[in-house]
Biopython code that builds the backbone (N, CA, C, O; Angstrom):
import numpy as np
from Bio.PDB.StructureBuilder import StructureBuilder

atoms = [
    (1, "UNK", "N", (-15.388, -4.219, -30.792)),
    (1, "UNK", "CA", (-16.005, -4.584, -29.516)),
    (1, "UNK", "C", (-14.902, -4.913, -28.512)),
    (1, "UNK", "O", (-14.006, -5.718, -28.768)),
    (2, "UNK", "N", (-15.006, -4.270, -27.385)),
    (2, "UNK", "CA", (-13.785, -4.617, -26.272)),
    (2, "UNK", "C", (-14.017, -6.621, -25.789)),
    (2, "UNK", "O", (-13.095, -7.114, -25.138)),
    (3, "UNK", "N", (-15.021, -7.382, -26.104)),
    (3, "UNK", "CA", (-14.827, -8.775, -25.290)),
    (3, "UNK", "C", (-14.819, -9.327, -26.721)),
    (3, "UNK", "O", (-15.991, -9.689, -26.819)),
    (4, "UNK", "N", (-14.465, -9.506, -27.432)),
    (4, "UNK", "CA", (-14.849, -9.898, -28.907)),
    (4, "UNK", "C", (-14.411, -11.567, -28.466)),
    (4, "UNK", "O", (-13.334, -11.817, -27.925)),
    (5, "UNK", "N", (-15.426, -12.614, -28.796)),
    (5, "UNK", "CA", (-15.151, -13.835, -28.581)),
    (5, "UNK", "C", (-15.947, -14.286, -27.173)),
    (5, "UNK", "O", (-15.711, -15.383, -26.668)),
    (6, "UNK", "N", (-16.720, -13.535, -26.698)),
    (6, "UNK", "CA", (-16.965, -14.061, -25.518)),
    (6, "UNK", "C", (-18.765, -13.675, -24.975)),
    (6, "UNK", "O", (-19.368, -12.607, -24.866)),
    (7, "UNK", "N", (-18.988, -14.471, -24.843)),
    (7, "UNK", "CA", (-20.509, -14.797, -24.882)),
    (7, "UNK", "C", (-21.024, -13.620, -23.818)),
    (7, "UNK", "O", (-20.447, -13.151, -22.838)),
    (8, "UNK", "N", (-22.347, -13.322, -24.394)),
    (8, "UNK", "CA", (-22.802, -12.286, -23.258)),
    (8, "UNK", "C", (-23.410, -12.682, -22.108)),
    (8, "UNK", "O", (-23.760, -11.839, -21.282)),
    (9, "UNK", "N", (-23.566, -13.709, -21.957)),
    (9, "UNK", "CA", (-23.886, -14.202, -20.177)),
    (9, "UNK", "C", (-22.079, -14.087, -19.673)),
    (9, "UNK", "O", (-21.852, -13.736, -18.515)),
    (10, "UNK", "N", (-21.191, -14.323, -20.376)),
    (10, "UNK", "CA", (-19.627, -14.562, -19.504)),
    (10, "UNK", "C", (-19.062, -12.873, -19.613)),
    (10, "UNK", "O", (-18.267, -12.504, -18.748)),
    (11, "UNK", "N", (-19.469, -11.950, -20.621)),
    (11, "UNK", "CA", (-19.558, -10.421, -20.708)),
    (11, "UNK", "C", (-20.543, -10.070, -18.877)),
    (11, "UNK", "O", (-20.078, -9.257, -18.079)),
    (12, "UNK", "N", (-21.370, -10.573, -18.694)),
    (12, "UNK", "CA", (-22.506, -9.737, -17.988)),
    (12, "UNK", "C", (-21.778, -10.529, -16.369)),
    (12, "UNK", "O", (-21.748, -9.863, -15.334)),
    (13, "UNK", "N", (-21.385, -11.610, -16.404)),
    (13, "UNK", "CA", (-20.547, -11.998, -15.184)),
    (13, "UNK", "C", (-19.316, -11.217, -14.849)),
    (13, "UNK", "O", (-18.969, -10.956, -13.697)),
    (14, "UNK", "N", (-18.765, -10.910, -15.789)),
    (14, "UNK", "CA", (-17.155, -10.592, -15.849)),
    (14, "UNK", "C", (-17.654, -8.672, -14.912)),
    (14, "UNK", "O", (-17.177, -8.220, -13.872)),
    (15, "UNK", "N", (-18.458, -8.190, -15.611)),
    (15, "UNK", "CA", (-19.544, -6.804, -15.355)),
    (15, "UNK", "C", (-19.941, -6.880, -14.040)),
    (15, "UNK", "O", (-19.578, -5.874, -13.431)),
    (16, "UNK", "N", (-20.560, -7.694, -13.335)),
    (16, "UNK", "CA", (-21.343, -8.331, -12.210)),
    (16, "UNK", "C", (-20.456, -9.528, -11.192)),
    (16, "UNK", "O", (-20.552, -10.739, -11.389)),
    (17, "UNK", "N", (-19.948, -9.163, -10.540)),
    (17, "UNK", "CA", (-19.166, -10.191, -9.736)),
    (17, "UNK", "C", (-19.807, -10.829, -8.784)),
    (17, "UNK", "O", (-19.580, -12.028, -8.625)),
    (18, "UNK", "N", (-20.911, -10.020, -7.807)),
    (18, "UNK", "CA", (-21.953, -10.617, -7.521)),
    (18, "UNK", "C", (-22.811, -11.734, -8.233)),
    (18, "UNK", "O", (-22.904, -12.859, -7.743)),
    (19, "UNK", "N", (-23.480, -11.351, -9.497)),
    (19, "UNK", "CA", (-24.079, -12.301, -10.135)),
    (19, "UNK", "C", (-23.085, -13.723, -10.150)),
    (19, "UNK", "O", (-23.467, -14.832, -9.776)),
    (20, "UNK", "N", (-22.058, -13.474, -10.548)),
    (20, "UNK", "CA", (-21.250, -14.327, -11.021)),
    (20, "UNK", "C", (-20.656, -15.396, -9.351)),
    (20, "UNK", "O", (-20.257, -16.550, -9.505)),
    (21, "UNK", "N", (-20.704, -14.862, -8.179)),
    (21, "UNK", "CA", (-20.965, -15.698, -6.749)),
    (21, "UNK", "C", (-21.734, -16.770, -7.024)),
    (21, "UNK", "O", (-21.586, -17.974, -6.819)),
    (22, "UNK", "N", (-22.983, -15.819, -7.760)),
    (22, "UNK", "CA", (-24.301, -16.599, -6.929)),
    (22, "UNK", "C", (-24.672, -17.580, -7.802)),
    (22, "UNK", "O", (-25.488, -18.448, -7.491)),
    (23, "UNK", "N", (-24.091, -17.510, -8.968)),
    (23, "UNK", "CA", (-23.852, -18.771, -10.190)),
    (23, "UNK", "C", (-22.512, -19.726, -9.610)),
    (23, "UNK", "O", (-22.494, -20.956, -9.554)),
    (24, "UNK", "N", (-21.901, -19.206, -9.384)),
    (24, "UNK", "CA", (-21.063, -20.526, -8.508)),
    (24, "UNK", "C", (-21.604, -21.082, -7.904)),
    (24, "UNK", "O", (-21.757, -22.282, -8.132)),
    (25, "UNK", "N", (-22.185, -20.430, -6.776)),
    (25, "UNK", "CA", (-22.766, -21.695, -5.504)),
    (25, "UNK", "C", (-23.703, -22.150, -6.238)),
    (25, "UNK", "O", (-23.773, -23.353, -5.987)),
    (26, "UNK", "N", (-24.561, -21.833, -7.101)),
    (26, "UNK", "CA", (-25.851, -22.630, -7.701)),
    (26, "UNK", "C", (-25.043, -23.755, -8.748)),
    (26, "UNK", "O", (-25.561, -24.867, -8.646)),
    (27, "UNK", "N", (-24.151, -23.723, -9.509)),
    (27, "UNK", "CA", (-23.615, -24.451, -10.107)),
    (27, "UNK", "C", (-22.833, -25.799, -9.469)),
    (27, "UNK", "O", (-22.925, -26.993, -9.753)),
    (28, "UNK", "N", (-21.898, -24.960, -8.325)),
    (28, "UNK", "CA", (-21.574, -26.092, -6.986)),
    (28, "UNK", "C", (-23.107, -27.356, -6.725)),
    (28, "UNK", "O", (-23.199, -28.546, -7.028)),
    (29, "UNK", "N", (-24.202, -26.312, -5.982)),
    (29, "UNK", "CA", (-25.107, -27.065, -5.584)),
    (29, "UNK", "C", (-25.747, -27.651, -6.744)),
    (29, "UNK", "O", (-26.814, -28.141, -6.375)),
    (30, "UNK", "N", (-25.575, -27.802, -7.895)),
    (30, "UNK", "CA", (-26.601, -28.464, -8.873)),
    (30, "UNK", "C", (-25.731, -29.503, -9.158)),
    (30, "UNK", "O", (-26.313, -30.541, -9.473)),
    (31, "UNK", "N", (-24.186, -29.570, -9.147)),
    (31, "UNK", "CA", (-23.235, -30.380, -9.415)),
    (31, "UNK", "C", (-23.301, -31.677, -8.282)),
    (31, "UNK", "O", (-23.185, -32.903, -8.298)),
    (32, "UNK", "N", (-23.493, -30.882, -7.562)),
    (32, "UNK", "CA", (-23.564, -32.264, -6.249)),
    (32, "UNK", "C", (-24.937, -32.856, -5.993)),
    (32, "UNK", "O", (-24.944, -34.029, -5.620)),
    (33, "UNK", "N", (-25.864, -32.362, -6.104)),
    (33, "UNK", "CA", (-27.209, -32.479, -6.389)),
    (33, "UNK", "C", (-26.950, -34.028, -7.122)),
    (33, "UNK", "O", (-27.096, -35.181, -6.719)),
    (34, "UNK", "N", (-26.321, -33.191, -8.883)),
    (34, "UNK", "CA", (-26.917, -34.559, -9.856)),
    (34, "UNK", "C", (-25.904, -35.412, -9.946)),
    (34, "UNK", "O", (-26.041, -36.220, -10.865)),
    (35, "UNK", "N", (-24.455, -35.572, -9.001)),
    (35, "UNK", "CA", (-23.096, -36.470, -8.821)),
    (35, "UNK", "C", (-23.431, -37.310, -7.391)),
    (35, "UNK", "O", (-23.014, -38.441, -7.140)),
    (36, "UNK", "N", (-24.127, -36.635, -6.678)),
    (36, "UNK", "CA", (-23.573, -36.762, -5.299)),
    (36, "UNK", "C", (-22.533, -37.118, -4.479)),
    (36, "UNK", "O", (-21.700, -36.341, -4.013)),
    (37, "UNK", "N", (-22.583, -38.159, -4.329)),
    (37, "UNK", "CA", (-21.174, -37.996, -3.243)),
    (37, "UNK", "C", (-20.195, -38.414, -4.238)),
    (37, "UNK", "O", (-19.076, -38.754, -3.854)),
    (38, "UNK", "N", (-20.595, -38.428, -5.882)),
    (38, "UNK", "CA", (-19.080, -38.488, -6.735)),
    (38, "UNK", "C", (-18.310, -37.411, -7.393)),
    (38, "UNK", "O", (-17.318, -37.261, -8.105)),
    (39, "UNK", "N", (-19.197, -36.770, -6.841)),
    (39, "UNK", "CA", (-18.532, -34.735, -6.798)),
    (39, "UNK", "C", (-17.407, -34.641, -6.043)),
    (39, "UNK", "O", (-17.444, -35.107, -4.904)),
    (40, "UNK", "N", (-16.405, -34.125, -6.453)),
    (40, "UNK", "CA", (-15.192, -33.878, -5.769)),
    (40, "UNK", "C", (-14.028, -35.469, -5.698)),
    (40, "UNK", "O", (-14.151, -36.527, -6.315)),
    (41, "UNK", "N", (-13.382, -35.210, -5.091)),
    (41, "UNK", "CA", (-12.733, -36.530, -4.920)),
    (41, "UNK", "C", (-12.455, -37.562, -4.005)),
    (41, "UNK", "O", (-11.474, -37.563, -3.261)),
    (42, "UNK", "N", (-13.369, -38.497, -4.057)),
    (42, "UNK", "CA", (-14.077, -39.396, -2.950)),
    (42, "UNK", "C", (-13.691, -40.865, -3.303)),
    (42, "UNK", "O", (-13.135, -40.875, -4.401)),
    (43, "UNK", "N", (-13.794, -42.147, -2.740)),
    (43, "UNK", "CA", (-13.656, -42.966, -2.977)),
    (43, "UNK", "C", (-14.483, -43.468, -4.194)),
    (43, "UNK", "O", (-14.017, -44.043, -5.177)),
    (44, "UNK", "N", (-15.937, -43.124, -3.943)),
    (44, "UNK", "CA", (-17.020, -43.492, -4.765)),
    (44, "UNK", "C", (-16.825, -43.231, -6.515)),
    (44, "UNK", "O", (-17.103, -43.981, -7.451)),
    (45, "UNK", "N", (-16.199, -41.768, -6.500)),
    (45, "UNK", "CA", (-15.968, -40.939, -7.623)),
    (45, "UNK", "C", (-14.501, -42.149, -8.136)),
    (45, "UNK", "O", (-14.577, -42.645, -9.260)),
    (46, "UNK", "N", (-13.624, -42.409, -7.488)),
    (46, "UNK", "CA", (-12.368, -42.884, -7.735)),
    (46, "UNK", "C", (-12.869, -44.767, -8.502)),
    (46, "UNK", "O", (-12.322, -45.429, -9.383)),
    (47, "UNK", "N", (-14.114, -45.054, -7.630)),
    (47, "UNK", "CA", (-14.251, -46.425, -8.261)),
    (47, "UNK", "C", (-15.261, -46.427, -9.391)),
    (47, "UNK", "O", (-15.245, -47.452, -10.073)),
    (48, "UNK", "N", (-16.008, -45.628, -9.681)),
    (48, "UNK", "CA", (-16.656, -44.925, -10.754)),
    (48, "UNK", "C", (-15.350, -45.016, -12.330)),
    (48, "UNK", "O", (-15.472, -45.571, -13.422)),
    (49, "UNK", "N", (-14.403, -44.338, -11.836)),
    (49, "UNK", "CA", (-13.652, -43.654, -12.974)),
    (49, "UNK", "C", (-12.886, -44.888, -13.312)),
    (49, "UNK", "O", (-12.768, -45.142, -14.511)),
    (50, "UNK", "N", (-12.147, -45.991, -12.119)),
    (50, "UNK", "CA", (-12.197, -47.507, -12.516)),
    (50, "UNK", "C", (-13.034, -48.097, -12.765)),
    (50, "UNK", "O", (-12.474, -49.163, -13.023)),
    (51, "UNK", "N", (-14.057, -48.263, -12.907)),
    (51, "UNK", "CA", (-14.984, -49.300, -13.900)),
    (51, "UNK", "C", (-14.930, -48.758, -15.164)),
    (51, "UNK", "O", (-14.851, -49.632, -16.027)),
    (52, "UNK", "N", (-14.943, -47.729, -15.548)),
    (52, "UNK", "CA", (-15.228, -46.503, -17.130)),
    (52, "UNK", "C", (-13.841, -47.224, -17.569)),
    (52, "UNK", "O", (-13.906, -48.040, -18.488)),
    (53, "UNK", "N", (-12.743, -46.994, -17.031)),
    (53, "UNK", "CA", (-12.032, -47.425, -17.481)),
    (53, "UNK", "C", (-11.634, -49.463, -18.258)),
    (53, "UNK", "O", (-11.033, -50.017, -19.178)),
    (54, "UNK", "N", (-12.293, -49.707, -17.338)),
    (54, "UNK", "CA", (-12.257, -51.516, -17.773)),
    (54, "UNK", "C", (-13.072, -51.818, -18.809)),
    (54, "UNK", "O", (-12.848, -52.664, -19.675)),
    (55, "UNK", "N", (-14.301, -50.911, -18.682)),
    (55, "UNK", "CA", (-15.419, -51.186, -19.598)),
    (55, "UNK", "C", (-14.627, -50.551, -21.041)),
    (55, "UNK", "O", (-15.045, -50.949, -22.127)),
    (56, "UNK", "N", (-13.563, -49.630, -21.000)),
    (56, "UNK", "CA", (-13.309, -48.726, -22.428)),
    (56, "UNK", "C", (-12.300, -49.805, -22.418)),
    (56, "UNK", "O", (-12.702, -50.698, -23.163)),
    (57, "UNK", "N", (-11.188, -50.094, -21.903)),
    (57, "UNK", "CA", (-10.438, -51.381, -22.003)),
    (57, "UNK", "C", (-10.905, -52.385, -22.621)),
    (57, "UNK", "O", (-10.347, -52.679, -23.678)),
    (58, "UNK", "N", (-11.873, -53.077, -22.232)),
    (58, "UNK", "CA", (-12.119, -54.120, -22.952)),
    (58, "UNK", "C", (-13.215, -54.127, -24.114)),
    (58, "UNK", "O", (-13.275, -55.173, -24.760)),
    (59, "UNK", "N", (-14.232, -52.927, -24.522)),
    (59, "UNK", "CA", (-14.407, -52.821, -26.249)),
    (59, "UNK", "C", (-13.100, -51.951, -26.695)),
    (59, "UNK", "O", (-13.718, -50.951, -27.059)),
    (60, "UNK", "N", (-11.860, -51.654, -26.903)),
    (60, "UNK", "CA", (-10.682, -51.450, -27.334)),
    (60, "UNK", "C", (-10.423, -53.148, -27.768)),
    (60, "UNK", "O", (-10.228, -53.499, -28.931)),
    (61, "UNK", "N", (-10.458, -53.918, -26.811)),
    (61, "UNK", "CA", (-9.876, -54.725, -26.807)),
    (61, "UNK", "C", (-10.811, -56.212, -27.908)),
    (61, "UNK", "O", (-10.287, -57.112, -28.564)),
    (62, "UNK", "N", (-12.639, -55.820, -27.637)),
    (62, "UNK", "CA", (-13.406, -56.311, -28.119)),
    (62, "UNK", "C", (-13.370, -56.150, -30.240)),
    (62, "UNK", "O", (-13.620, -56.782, -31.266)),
    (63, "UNK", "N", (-12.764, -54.559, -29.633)),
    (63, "UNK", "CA", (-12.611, -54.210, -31.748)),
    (63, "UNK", "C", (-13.767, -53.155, -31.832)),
    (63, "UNK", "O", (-14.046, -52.632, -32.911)),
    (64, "UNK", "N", (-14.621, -52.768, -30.349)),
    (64, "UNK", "CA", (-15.804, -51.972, -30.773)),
    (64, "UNK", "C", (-15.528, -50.695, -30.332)),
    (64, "UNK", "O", (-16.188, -49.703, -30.645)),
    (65, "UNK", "N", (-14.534, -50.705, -29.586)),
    (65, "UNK", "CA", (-14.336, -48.820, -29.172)),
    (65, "UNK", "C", (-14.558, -47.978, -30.432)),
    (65, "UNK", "O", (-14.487, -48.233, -31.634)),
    (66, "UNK", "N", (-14.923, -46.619, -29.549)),
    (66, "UNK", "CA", (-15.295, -45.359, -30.873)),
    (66, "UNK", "C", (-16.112, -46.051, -32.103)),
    (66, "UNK", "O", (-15.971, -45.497, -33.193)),
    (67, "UNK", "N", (-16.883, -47.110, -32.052)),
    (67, "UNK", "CA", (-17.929, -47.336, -33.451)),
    (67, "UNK", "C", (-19.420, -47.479, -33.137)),
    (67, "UNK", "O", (-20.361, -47.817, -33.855)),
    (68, "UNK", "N", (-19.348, -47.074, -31.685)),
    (68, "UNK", "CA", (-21.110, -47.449, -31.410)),
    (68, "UNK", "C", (-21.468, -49.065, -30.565)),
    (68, "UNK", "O", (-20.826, -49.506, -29.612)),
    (69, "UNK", "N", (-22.509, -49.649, -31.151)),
    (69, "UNK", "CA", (-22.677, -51.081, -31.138)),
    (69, "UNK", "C", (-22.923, -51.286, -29.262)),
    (69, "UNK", "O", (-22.955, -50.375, -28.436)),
    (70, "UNK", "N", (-23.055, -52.668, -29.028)),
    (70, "UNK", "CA", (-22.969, -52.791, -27.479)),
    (70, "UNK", "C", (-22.050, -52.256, -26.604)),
    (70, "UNK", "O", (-20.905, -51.863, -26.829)),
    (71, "UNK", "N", (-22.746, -52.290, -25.480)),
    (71, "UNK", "CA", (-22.179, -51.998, -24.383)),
    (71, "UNK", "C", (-21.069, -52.802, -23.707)),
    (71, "UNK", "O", (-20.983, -53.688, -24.557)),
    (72, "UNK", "N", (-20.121, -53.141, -22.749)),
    (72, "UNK", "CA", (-19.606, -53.757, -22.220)),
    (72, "UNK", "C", (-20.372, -53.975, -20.708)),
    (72, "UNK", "O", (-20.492, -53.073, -19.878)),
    (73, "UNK", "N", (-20.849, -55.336, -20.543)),
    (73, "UNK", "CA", (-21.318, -54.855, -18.802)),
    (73, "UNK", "C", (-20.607, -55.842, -18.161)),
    (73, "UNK", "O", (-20.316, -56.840, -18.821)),
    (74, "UNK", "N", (-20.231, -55.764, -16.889)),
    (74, "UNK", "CA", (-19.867, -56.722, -15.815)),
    (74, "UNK", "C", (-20.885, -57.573, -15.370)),
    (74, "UNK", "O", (-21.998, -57.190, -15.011)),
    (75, "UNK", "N", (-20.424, -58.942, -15.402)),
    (75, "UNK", "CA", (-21.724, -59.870, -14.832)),
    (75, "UNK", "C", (-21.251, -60.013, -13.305)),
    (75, "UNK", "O", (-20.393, -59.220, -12.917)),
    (76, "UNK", "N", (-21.626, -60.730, -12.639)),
    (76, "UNK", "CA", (-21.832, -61.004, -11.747)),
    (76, "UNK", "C", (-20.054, -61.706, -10.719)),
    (76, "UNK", "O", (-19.518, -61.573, -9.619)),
    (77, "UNK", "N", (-19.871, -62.286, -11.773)),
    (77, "UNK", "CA", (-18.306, -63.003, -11.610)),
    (77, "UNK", "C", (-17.269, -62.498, -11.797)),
    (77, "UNK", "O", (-16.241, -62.923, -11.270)),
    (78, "UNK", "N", (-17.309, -61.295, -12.732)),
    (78, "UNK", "CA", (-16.557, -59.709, -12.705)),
    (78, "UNK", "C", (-15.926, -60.071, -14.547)),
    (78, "UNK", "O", (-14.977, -59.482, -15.065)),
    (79, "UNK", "N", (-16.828, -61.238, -15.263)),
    (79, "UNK", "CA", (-16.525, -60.943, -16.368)),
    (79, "UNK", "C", (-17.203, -60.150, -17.323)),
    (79, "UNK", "O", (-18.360, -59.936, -16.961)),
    (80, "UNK", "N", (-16.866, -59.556, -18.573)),
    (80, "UNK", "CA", (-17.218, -58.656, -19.140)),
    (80, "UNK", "C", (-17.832, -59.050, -20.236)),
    (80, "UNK", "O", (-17.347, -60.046, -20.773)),
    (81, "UNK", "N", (-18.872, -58.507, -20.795)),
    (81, "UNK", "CA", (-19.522, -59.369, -21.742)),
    (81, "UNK", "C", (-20.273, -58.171, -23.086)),
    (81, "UNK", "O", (-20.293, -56.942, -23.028)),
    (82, "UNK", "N", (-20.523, -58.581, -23.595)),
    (82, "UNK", "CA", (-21.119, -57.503, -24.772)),
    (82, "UNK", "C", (-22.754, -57.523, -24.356)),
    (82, "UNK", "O", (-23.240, -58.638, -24.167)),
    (83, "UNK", "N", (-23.646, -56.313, -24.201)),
    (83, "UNK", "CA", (-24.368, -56.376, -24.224)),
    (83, "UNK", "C", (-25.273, -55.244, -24.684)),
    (83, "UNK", "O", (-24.841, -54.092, -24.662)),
    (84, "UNK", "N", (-26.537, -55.517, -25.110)),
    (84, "UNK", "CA", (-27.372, -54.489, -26.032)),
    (84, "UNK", "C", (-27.232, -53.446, -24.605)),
    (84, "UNK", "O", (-27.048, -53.649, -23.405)),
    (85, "UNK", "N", (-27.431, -52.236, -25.475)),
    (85, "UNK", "CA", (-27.278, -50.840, -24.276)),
    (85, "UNK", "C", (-28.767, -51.012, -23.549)),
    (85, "UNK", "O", (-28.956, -50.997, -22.333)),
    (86, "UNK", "N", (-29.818, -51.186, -24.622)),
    (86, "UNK", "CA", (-31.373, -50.513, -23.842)),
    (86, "UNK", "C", (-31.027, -51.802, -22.496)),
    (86, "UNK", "O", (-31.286, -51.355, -21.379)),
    (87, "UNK", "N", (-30.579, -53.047, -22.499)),
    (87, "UNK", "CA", (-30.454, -54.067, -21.624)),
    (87, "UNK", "C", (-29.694, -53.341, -20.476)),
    (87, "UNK", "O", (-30.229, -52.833, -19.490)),
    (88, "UNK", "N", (-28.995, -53.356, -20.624)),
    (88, "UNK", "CA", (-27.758, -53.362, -19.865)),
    (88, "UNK", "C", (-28.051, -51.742, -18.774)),
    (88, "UNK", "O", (-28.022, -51.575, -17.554)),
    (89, "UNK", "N", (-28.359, -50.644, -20.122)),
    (89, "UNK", "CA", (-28.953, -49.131, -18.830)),
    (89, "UNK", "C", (-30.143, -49.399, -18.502)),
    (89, "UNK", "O", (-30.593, -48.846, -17.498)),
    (90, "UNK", "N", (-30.765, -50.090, -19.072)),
    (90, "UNK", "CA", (-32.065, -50.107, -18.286)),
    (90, "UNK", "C", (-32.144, -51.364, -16.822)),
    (90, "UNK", "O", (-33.157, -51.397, -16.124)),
    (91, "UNK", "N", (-31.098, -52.189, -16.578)),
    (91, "UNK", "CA", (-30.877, -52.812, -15.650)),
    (91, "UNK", "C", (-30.711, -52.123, -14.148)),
    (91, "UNK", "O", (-29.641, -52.423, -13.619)),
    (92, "UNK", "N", (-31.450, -51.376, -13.472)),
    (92, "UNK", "CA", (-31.386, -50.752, -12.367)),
    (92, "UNK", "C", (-32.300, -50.795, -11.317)),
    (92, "UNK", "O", (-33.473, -50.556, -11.607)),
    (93, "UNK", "N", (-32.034, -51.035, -10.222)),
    (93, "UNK", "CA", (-32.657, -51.911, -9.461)),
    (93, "UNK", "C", (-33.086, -50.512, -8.476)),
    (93, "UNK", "O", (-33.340, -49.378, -8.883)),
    (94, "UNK", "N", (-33.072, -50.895, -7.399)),
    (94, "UNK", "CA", (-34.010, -49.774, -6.315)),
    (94, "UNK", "C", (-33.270, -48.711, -6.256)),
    (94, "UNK", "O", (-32.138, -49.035, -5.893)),
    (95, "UNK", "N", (-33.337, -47.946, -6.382)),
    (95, "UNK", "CA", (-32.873, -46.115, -5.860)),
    (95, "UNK", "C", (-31.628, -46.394, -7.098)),
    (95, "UNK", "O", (-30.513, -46.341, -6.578)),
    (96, "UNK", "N", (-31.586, -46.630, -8.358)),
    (96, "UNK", "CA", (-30.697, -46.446, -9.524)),
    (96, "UNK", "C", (-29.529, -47.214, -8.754)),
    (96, "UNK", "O", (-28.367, -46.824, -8.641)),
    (97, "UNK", "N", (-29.981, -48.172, -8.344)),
    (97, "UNK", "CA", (-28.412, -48.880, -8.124)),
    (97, "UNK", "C", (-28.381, -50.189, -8.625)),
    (97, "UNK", "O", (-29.111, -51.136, -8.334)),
    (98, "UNK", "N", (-27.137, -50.104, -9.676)),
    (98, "UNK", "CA", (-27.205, -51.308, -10.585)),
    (98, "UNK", "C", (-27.309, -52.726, -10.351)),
    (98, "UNK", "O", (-26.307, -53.149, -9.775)),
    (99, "UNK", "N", (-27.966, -53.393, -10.539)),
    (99, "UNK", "CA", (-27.968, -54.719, -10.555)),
    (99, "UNK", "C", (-26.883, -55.403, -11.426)),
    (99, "UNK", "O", (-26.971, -55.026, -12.594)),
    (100, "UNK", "N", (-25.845, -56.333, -11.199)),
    (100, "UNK", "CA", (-25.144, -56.858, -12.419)),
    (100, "UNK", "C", (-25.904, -57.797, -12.886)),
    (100, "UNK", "O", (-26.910, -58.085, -12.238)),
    (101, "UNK", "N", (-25.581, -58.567, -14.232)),
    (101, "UNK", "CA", (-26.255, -59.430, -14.979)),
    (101, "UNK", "C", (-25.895, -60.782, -14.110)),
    (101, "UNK", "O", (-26.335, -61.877, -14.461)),
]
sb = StructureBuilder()
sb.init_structure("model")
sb.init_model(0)
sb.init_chain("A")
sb.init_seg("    ")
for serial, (resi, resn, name, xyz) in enumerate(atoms, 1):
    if name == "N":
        sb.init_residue(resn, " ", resi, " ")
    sb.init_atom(name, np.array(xyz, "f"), 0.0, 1.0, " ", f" {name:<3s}", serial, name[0])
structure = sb.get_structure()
């Protein structure tokens, strides 16, 4: 087979360069759709990727990284605390914007 290794939707793009446009912009627009303004590189996206980071910092630091178990959430005073996940994601206040504990 001349594409050996390569899936036949990425065969039928590679064939179709057109098709393969019009899956970009739909992929673009579905990306920003379900990121919004943390698509691309924005302030929002930049303080996003600092919190991920404090929260993996401190279960590293808790002994729970990579094993599952609670969450890390920020309370209110900007300390970090262990907490059950269904608690902690299900804490979201009007239009998915988090409430801290």
């Amino acid at each position: 087979m001349a594409h050996k290794g390569l899936s036949k939707s990425s065969r039928n793009y590679r064939k179709n360069p057109t098709a393969a446009a019009k899956k970009r912009a739909y992929d673009r627009a579905y990306s920003k759709k379900k990121y919004g303004s943390k698509a691309g590189d924005t302030a929002k996206k930049r303080q996003h990727n600092k919190d991920s980071s404090e929260r993996w910092s401190a279960r590293k630091k808790a002994g729970i990284a990579g094993k599952g178990g609670p969450d890390m959430s920020h309370k209110k005073n900007g300390k970090m605390v262990k907490e059950n996940q269904t608690k902690n994601r299900g804490r979201n206040g009007k239009n998915g914007k988090s409430t801290r504990k």
